[in-house]
N, C-alpha and C positions, 0 to 999 in steps of 0.2 A: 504494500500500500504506500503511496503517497502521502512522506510527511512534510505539513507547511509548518517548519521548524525557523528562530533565525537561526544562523549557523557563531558558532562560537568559535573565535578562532583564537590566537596563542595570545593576542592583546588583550582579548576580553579575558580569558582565563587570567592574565596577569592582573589587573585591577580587582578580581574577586580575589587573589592572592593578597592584594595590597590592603585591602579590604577590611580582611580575616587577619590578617599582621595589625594592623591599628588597631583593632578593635580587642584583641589580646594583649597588646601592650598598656589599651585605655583601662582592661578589666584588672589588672596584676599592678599598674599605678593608676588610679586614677587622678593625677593631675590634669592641671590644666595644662599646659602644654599637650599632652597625649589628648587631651578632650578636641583641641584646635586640630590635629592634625585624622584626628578619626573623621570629624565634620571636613576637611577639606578631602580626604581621598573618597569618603563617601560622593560628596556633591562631584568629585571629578568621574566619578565610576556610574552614577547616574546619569551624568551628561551623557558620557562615550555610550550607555544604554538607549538613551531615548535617540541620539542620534543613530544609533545605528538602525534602531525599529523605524525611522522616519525613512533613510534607503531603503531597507527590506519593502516598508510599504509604497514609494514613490518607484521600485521595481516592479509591483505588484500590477501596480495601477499601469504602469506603460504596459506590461502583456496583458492585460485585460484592453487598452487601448489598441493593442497590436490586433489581438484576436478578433474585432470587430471589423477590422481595416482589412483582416484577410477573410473575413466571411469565415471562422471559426465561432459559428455559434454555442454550438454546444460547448467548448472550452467557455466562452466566453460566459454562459449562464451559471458554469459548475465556478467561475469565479467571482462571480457576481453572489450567488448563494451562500457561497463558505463565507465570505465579506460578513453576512446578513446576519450566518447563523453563530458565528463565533466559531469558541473551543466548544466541539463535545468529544468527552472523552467515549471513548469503546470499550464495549463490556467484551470480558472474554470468555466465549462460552465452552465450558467444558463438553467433551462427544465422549459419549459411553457404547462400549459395545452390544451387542442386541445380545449375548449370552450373559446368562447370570452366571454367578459364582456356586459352586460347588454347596457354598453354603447352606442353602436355603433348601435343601433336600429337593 
């Protein structure tokens, strides 16, 4: 199946690095100084989030733009939809065999 994931790549993981360091150093002292710098990598690791979710979806938006241009409808409704309908997570369904177990005489 098709996941519409953003992708994480070695910067993003580095600022949830830097993250997780401040915020350990803020809990073991909490001074001020560590308090100032947990607030500044935070607000630095959310920026580089929101910008990147603004590409992912200004990406999004030009192949939904694309797919009209080329007469891809049906891409184009199946992303128009997911837009609509959000996250839904998927249940995973367990399959059982048609034979029972031995047990049940």
């Amino acid at each position: 199946m098709k996941q519409n994931k953003l992708c994480f790549d070695v910067e993003s993981l580095g600022f949830i690095d830097q993250r997780k360091l401040a915020k350990m150093q803020w809990v073991h002292d909490p001074g001020e100084s560590y308090e100032d710098n947990l607030n500044n990598v935070g607000r630095e690791a959310n920026r580089h989030f929101r910008n990147k979710k603004k590409k992912y979806l200004k990406a999004k938006i030009e192949e939904l733009e694309a797919n009209g241009k080329i007469k891809n409808i049906r891409g184009l409704y199946r992303g128009i939809r997911n837009f609509k309908k959000g996250y839904q997570p998927r249940s995973k369904r367990l399959r059982f065999g048609c034979r029972l177990p031995q047990y049940f005489g």
